[in-house]
N, C-alpha and C positions, 0 to 999 in steps of 0.2 A: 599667707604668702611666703614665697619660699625666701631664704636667706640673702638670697642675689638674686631675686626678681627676672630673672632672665627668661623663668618656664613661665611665668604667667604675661609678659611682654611682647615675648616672641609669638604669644598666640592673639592678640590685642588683634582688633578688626584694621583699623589702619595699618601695621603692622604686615598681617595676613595679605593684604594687597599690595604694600609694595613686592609682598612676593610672587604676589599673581603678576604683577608688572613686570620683573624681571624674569621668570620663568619663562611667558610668553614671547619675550623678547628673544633670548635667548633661543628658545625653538625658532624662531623664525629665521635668523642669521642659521642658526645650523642645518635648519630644511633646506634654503636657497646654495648653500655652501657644498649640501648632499648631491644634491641635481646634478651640480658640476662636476662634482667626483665621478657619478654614478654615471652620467654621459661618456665623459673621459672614459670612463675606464670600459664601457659596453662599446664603444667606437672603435678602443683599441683592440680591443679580442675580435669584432667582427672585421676588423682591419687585417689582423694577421692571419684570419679565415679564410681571407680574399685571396692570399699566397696559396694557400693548401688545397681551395677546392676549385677548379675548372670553371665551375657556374656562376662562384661569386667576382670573376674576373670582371667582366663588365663595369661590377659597382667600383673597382680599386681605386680608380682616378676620383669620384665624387667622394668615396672615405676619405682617401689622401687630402683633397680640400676641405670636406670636414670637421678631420681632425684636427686642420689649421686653425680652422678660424675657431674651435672651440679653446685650443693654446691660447691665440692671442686673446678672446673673449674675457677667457679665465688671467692672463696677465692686466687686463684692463678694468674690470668690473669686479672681482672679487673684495679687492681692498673696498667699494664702497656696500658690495653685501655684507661685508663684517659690520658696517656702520653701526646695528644696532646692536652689538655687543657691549661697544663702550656705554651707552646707555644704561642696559643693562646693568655693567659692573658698578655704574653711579649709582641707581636704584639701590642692589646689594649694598653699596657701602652704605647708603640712606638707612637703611637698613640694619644694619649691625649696627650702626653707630643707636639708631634708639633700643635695640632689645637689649644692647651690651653696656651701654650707658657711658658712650663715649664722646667727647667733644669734637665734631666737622672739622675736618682739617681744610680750610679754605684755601690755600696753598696746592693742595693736590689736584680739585678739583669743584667747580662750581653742582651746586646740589641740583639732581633733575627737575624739569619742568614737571610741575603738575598736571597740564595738559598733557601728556606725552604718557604721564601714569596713568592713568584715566582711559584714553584712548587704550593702552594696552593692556587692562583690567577688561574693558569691555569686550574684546576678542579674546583672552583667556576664558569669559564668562560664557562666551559659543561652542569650547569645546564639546566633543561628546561625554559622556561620561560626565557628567561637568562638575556634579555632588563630590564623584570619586576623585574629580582632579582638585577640588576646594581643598576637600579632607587630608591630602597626602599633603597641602603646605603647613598644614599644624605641626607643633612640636620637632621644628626644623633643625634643633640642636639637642641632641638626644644625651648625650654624656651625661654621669649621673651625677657630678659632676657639682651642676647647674642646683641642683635642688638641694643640696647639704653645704655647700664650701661658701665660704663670704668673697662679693663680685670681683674685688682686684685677681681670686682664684678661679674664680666661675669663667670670666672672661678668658684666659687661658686655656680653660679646658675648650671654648668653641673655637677658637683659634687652632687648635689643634687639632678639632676635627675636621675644619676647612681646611687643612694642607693635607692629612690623612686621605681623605676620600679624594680630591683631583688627586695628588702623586698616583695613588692605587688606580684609580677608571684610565688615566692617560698609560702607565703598563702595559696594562692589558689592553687597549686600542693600540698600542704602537707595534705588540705582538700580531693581532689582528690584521694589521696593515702591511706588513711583513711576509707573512703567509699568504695574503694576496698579492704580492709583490714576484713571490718565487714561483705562482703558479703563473704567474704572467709571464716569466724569463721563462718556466719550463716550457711554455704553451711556444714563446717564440724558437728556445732552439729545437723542438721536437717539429716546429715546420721546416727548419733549415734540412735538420738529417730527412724529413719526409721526400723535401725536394732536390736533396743531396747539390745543397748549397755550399759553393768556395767559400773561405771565410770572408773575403772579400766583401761576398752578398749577403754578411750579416751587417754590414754597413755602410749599404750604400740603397740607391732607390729609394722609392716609399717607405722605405723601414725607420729610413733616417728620422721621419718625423716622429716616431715614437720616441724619442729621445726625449725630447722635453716633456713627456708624461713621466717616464722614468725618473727623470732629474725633480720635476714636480713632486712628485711622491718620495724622492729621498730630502728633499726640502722639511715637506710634510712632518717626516719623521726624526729629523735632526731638531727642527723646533719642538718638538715633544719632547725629546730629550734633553734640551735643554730646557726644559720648563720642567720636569722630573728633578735634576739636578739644583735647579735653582729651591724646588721646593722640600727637595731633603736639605737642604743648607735653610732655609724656613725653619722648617722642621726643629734641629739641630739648637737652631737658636732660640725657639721655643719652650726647648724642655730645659734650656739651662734660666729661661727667663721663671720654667713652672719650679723650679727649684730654690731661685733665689727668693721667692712668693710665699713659700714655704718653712721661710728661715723665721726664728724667733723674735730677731731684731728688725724685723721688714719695715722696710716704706716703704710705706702703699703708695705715697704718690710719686716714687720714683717708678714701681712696678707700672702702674699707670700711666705714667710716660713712654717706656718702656714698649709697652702696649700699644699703645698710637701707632707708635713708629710701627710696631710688624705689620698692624691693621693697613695701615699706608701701603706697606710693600706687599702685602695681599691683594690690594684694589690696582695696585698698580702691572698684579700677576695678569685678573682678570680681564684687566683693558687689552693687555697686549698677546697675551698666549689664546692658541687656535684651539678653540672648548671639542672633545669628544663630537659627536654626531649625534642626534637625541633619542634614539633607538636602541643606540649602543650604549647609553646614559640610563635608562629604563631597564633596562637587559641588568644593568648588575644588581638595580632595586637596593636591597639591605646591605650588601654585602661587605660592605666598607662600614658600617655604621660601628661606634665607638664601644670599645670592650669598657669595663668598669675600670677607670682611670684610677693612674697611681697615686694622683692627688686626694682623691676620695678618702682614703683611710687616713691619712694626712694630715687634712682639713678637719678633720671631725674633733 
């Protein structure tokens, strides 16, 4: 067994399904969440289509309504498709707390139903691929970290890889979302100059409702950023925690307090900040996964 127990835990069979629990979860809020963008935003391009081409005139007035009603659908039901993310971030924190060997913080939040894990193991166990989706929850905290350092330092190094990879995936989605943003704006002024539109008529008529898709997607992106932000300040406070960890004269069980608390304000990330798309979560695969940590040489 390794020094900090964490590599042989985190593979533990109960273990392994809380993470199937929370994985599934988590896809499902993100699937239901996709729909909505993905209408919004196919509505709006064949909306401002309806300006440019003679034929699609007819449909303008059924887009225009629409488009409303998917506004207000998305103002009214989105907050309860996120529902099962909080879930989710309960699961994860059930979670860390056994592989990392941390005390429940009862105060933050009540520990998930077991029915509700169960239920959402058993539709994880439906998907396709279903060996290949078991197999990828193994060895969930890769740092190397974890197999040589003793746990008050172990446990730090997986804290650090949970802030590293969300900061890095939300990046790159907010880039992404951005670049669909400006083909949207090009798409709408290149129908103005097509129809040799006053400026006037870039803000008024059925145009106007594109507004709150706009303002929507720059909402979208400002919470990104500020969940980026908050987690380089994460981050920040992390390496001064893996430092103090490091010192000669350490108390572990101030470090271990210590600990809690980011854990806390990690679960507290998850409950609240809007997760990538799970397409776009897949798409980056490895790519964030932890280089051989400073503490490694350190610890030994």
């Amino acid at each position: 067994m390794t020094l900090s127990g964490i590599a042989e835990r985190q593979n533990a069979h109960d273990n392994i399904r809380l993470l199937a629990a929370q994985r599934q979860l988590y896809s499902e809020e993100k699937k239901r969440t996709g729909i909505w963008y993905v209408l919004s935003l196919f509505v709006a391009v064949f909306f401002l289509a309806t300006s440019t081409l003679s034929s699609l005139k007819p449909f303008e007035s059924s887009l225009a309504f629409i488009l409303l009603v998917v506004t207000l659908v998305e103002l009214a039901l989105l907050p309860q498709l996120r529902q099962p993310r909080i879930i989710a971030a309960m699961i994860q924190e059930q979670f860390d707390c056994e592989v990392l060997d941390l005390e429940w913080n009862d105060a933050l939040t009540e520990k998930p139903d077991p029915k509700a894990i169960e239920e959402a193991v058993g539709r994880f166990d439906k998907r396709k691929n279903r060996e290949h989706e078991w197999k990828r929850l193994e060895n969930w905290y890769e740092n190397p970290t974890i197999h040589i350092a003793p746990i008050h330092v172990a446990r730090i190094a997986c804290l650090k890889e949970n802030v590293r990879w969300d900061s890095g995936q939300r990046r790159e989605w907010v880039h992404w979302v951005e670049g669909i943003t400006v083909v949207l704006l090009i798409l709408f002024v290149g129908a103005g100059v097509l129809l040799d539109w006053r400026l006037t008529q870039y803000f008024s008529g059925y145009l106007l409702l594109l507004i709150p898709l706009f303002v929507a997607i720059r909402d979208h992106v400002v919470r990104h950023l500020e969940a980026i932000k908050r987690l380089n300040r994460l981050s920040s406070v992390i390496e001064n925690l893996r430092r103090d960890a490091l010192r000669e004269t350490v108390d572990v069980a101030e470090i271990t307090r210590r600990t809690r608390y980011l854990q806390t304000e990690i679960c507290h990330h998850r409950m609240e900040e809007v997760p990538v798309l799970d397409w776009f979560y897949n798409k980056l695969g490895k790519k964030y996964a932890p280089a051989r940590d400073d503490s490694v040489q350190s610890a030994q």
